[in-house]
C-alpha positions in Angstrom: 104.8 103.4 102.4 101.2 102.9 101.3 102.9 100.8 97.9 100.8 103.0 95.7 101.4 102.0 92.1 101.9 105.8 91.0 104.0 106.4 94.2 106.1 103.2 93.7 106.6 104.2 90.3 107.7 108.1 91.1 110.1 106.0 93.7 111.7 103.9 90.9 112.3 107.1 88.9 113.7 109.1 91.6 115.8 106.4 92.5 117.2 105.9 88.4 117.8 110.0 88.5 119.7 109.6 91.8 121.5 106.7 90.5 122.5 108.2 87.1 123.5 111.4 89.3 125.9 109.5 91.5 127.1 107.8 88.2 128.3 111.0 86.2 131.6 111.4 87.7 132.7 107.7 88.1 135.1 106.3 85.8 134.0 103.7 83.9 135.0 102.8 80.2 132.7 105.1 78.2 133.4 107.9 80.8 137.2 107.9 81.1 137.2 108.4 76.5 134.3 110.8 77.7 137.1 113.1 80.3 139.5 112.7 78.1 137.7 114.5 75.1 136.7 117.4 77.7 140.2 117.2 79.1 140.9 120.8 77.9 137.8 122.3 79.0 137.6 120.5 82.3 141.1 121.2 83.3 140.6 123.2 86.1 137.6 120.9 87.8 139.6 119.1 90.7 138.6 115.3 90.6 136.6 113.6 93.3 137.8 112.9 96.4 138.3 109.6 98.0 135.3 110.4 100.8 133.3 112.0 97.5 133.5 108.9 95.5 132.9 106.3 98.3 130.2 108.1 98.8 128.4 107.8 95.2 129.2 104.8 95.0 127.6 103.9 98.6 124.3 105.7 96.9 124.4 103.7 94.0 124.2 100.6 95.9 121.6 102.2 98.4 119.4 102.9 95.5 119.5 99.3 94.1 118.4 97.8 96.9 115.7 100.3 97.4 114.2 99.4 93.9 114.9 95.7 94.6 112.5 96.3 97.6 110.1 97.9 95.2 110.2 95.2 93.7 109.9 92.6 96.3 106.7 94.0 97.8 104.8 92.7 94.9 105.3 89.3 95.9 105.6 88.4 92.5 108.2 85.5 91.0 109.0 88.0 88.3 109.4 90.5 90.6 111.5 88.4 92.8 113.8 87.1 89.9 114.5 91.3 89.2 114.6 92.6 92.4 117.6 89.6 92.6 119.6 90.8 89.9 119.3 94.2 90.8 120.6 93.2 94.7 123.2 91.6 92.8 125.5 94.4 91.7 124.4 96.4 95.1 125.9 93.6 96.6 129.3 93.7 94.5 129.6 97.5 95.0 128.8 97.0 99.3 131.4 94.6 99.4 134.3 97.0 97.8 133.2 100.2 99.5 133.0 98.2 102.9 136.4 96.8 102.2 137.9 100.0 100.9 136.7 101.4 104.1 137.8 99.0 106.4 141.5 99.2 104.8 141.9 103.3 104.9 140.3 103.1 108.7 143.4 100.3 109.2 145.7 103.1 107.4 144.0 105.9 109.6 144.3 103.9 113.0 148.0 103.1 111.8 149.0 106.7 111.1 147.4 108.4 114.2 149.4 105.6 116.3 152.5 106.7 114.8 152.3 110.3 115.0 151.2 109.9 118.9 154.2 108.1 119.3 156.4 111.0 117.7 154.1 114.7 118.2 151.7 115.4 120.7 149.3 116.5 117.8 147.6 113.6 117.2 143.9 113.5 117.4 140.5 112.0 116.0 141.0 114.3 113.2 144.6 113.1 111.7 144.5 112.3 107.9 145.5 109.2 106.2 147.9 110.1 102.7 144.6 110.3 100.8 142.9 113.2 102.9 140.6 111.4 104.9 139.8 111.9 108.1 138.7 109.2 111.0 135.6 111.2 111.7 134.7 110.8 108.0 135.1 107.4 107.6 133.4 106.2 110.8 130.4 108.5 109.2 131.1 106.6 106.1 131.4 103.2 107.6 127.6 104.2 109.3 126.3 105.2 106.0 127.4 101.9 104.2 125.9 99.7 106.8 122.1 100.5 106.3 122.7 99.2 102.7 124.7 96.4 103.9 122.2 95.4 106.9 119.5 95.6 104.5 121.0 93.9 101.8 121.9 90.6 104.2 118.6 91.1 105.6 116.6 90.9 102.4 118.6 87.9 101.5 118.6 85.8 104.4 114.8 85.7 103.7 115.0 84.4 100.3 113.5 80.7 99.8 116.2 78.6 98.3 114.1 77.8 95.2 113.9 81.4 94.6 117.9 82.2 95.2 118.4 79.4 92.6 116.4 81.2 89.8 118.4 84.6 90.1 121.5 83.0 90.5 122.5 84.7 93.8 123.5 81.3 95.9 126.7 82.8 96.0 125.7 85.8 98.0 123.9 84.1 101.3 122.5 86.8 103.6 123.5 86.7 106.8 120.8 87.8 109.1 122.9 88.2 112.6 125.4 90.6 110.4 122.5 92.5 108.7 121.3 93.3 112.4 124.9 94.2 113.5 125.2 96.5 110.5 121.9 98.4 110.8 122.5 99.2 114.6 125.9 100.9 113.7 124.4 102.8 111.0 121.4 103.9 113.6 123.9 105.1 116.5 126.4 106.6 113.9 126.5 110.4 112.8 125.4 109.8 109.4 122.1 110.7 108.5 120.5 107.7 107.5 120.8 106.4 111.4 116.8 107.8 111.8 116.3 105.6 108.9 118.4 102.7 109.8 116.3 102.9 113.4 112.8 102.5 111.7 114.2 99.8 109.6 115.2 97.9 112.7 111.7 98.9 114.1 109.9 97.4 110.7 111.8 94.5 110.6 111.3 92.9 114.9 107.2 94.6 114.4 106.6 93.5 110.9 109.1 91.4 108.8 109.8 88.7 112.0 106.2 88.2 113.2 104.3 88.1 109.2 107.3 85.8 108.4 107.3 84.1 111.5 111.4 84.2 111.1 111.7 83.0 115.1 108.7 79.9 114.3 106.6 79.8 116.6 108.0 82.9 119.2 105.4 85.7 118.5 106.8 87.1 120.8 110.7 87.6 119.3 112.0 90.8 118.6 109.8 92.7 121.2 112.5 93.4 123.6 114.7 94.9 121.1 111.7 97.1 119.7 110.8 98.6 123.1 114.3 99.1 123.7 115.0 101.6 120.4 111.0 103.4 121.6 112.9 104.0 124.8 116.5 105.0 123.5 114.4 107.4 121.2 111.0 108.6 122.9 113.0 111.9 123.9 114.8 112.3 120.8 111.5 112.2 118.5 108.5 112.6 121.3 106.0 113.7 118.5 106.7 111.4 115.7 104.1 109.5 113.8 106.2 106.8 112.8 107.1 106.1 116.3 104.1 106.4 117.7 103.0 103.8 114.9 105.8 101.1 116.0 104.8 101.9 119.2 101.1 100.8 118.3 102.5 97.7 116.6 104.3 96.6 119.4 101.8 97.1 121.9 99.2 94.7 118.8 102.1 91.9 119.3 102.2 91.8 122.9 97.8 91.9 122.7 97.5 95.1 124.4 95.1 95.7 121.8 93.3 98.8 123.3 96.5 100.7 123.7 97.7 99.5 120.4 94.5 101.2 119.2 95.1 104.5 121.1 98.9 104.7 119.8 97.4 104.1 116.4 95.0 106.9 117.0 97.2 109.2 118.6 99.8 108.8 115.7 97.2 109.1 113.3 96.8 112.5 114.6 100.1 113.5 114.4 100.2 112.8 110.8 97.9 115.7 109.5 99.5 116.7 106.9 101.2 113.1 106.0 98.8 111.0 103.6 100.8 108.0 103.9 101.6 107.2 107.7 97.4 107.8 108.0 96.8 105.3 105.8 99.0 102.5 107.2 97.7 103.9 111.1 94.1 103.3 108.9 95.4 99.8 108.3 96.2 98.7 111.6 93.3 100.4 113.5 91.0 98.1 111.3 93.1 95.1 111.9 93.1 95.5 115.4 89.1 95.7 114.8 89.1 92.7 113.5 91.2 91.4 115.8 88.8 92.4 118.7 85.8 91.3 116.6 84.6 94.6 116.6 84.2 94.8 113.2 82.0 97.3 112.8 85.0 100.2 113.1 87.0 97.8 111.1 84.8 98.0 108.4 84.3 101.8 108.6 88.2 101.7 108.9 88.2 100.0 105.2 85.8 101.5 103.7 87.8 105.1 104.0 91.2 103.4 102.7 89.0 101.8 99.8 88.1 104.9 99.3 91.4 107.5 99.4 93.8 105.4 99.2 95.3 104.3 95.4 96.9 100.9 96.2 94.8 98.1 96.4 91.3 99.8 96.3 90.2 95.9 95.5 91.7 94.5 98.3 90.4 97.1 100.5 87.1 96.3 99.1 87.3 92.6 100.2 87.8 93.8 103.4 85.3 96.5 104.2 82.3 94.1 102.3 84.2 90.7 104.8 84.0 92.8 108.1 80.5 94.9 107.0 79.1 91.3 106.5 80.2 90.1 109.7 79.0 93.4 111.6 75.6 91.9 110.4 74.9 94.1 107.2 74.8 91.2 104.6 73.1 93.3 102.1 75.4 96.2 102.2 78.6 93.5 101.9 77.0 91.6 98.8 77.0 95.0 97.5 80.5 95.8 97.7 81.5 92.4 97.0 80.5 93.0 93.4 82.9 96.0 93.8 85.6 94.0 93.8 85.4 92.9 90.5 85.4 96.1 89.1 88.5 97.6 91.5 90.2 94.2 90.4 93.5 95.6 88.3 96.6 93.6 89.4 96.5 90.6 87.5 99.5 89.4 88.9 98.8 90.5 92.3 98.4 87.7 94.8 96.3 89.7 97.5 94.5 91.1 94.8 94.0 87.5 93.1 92.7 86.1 96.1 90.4 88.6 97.1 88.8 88.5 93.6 88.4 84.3 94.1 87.3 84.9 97.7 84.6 87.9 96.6 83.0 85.6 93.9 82.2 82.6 96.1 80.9 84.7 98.7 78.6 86.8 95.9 77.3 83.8 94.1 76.4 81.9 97.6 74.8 84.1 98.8 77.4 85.3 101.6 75.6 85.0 105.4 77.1 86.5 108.6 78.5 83.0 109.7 80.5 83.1 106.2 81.8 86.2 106.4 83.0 85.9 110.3 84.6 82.8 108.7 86.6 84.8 106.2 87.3 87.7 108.6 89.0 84.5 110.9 90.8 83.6 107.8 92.3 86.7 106.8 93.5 87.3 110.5 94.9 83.7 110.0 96.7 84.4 106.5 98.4 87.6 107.8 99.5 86.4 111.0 97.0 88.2 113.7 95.7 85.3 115.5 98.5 85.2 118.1 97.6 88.8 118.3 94.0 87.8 120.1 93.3 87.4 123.3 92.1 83.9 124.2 88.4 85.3 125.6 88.6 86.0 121.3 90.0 83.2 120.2 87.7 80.8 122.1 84.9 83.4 120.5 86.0 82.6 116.9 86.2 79.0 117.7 82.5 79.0 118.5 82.0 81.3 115.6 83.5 78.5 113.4 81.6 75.5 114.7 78.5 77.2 113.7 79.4 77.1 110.0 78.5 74.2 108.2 79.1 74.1 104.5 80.9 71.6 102.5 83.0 73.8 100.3 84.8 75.2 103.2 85.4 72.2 105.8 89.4 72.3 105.2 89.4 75.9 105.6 87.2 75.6 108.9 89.4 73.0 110.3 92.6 74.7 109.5 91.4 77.8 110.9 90.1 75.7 114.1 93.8 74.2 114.3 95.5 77.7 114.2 93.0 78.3 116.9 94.1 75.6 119.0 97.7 76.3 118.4 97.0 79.8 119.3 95.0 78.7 122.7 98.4 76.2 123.6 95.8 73.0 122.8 98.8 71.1 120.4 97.0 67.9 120.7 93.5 69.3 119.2 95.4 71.6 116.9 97.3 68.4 115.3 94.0 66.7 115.0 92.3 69.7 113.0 95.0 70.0 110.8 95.2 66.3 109.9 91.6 66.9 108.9 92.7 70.1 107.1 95.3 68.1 105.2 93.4 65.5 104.4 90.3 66.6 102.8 90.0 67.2 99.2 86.5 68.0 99.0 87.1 71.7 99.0 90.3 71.5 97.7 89.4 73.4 94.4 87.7 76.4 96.2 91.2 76.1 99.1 94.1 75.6 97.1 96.2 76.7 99.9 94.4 75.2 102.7 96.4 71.8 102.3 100.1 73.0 102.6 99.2 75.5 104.7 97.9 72.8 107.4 100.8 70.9 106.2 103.3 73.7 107.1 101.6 74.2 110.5 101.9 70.3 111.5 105.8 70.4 110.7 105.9 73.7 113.0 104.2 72.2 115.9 105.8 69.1 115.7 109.3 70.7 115.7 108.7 71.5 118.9 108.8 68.5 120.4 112.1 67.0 120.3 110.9 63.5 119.9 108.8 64.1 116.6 111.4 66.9 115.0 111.7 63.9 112.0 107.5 63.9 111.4 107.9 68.6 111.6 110.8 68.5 108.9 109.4 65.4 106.5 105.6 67.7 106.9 107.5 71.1 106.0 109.2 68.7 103.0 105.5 67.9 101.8 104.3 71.6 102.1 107.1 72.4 100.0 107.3 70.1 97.4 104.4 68.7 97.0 102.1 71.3 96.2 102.2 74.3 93.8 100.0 77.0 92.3 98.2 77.8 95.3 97.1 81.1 97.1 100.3 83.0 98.9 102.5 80.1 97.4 105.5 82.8 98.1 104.4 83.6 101.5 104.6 80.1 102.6 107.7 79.3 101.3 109.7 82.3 103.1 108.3 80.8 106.3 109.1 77.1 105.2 112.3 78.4 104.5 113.0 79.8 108.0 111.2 76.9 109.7 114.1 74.7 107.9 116.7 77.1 108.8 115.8 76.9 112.3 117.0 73.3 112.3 120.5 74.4 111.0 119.9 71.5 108.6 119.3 73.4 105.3 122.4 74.9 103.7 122.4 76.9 100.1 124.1 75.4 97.9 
């Protein structure tokens, strides 16, 4: 949870043990010369049954797309091009055992028909020829649909570019199916439903707003978050977790003090669990920043810079960014040369970027205006501006006219035109990011600042149904016309959905 390079990599190896596991009894080539070698001394073990080997097999693709997930959460292309191949035999396996389900619940639905029609014995429990019984199946059916939700899921968030370098065009993920699958698996008996829950919780708090899958709907998915709180609030009234999805949907809806207390109060309940602190850690200092209040965020930071093992250079950036904005430039020029030192992800894009953004602010040297400037940015980057409330937004506005240095005018007006956008101003939000897309001046120090302003013209102007040709031909340029910038990835998975929305882009 807290992507901890030494927990991510016990993950990976638990998941290859499990895997290998759940492999021993199958029947592949090597294995079948293997059994019939030990036939004599393994005479008496009875083979797998039908339920036992669906069910291995079900694990096996559950822990592929696990690691493909470890693997996507570096945001890396490598990473990317992996975590594709590896989704690609989950996704052959998914498709048999959901088929092979499908037909023995057929069989099972058949048989109990015909035995109703001749015996008075039929019931829930009656067998198809191969042993199985309907209970099991549906618990079955329930335990390959988290996989299978997940799996359409991760897809249908794949930029085309990307599904074109791991050769998976031929598996498009469908993201109304991967929905429908993960709320069967959370109301069935099996017991990956508490996990199939949370993963419908992560994906309408986190994965559709950071994306911004619905465009420009911050509000999308809300209603069907609050509704699995409610359906589960008596089920699991002391939970962490839930009390942390609570939190984040309280931070989407702007309720920011009561996202702050369910933070609080679930950080808490997790005394004894390292991880859910840390990510309750996470969002209390974002919703800091989000207030502006940024001396708690930066004492927020500054405890994850220092217990927690993932990014320890990324929390840097972020204690010395909100520290220097709380006024303490001296202290934040001080941990800005932290970063340096805490900077050991080379291929790390968050790490990468706050490296870049810790040098320009050390060598300037960084002022409180500067640093409110790239607190305003972050909250930009990671999607927290429609998070503020507009007494904020109109604060950071004013915050941002009060900078004046060359190097970061693009930056300043794309920030300014997220404002707008933010506030419901579209004309004066079009106009900054025109200037945002048109300057070049600090183009070298805000590689990203250009597509980015391009992306968010083509957004805004899809709304209008008169200039939907300018939005798609400005989401065009964004993608095509620039490269080797900051969050390059990032801004093609929202590109991607942007496009999609239009029902104009198909795989091929």
């Amino acid at each position: 949870m807290t992507f901890e390079e030494e927990k991510m990599h016990t993950a990976c190896e638990d998941l290859k043990t499990t895997e290998k596991l759940c492999e021993s009894d199958e029947a592949g080539v090597i294995e079948t010369i293997k059994n019939k070698l030990k036939r004599n001394v393994d005479s008496q073990k009875p083979p797998p049954s039908v339920i036992d080997r669906l069910q291995r097999q079900i694990i096996v693709a559950d822990c592929q797309v696990y690691l493909a997930v470890l693997s996507f959460v570096k945001q890396e292309v490598s990473a990317y091009i992996k975590g594709g191949w590896i989704l690609r035999r989950a996704w052959k396996i998914y498709n048999k055992c959901y088929s092979d389900i499908g037909v023995l619940q057929e069989s099972c639905q058949k048989k109990t028909s015909q035995e109703s029609l001749t015996s008075d014995r039929a019931n829930d429990n009656s067998v198809t020829n191969e042993g199985v019984s309907a209970e099991s199946l549906s618990r079955l059916k329930g335990s390959v649909s988290f996989g299978y939700g997940l799996f359409h899921l991760c897809i249908s968030m794949v930029p085309p570019h990307l599904l074109k370098i791991i050769n998976l065009l031929g598996f498009p993920g469908d993201r109304l199916q991967g929905l429908s699958c993960l709320i069967y698996a959370s109301e069935s008996k099996d017991m990956k439903a508490p996990l199939a829950t949370l993963a419908l919780l992560w994906y309408h708090t986190v994965v559709r707003p950071f994306f911004a899958l619905d465009g420009t709907d911050t509000q999308a998915g809300l209603a069907e978050a609050k509704e699995i709180l409610q359906k589960k609030e008596t089920v699991y009234p002391n939970s962490s977790l839930f009390m942390f999805f609570k939190g984040r949907v309280q931070r989407l809806e702007c309720q920011i003090n009561s996202a702050l207390t369910s933070f609080h109060d679930a950080l808490e309940l997790a005394t004894d669990q390292r991880e859910i602190q840390h990510v309750c850690l996470y969002e209390i200092g974002w919703c800091s920043m989000i207030e502006m209040n940024f001396k708690d965020a930066y004492e927020s930071f500054e405890r994850l810079k220092n217990e927690s093992r993932w990014s320890q250079c990324y929390y840097a950036y972020l204690t010395a960014v909100c520290q220097g904005a709380s006024g303490d430039v001296e202290g934040a020029e001080s941990v800005f040369k932290e970063v340096q030192k805490l900077f050991k992800k080379k291929k790390n894009q968050i790490e990468q970027f706050s490296l870049k953004r810790a040098e320009m602010l050390r060598k300037q040297p960084p002022s409180k205006e500067l640093c409110i400037l790239a607190a305003i940015e972050v909250l930009y980057l990671w999607k927290a501006l429609p998070n503020c409330s507009s007494s904020k937004l109109q604060h950071m506005s004013q915050a941002l006219q009060e900078v004046d240095d060359t190097l970061h005018v693009g930056l300043k007006h794309l920030l300014l035109g997220a404002i707008h956008k933010c506030l419901g101003n579209s004309k004066d939000a079009i106009q900054a990011f025109h200037l945002a897309a048109s300057n070049e001046l600090g183009r070298q120090n805000n590689t990203y600042v250009q597509p980015y302003a391009c992306y968010e013209l083509g957004c805004i102007l899809l709304d209008n149904p008169e200039t939907t040709g300018k939005g798609r031909a400005f989401l065009l340029q964004a993608k095509e016309e620039f490269a080797g910038y900051d969050f390059e990835n990032r801004l093609h998975v929202r590109i991607h959905a942007a496009l999609a929305s239009l029902k104009e882009v198909v795989p091929q």
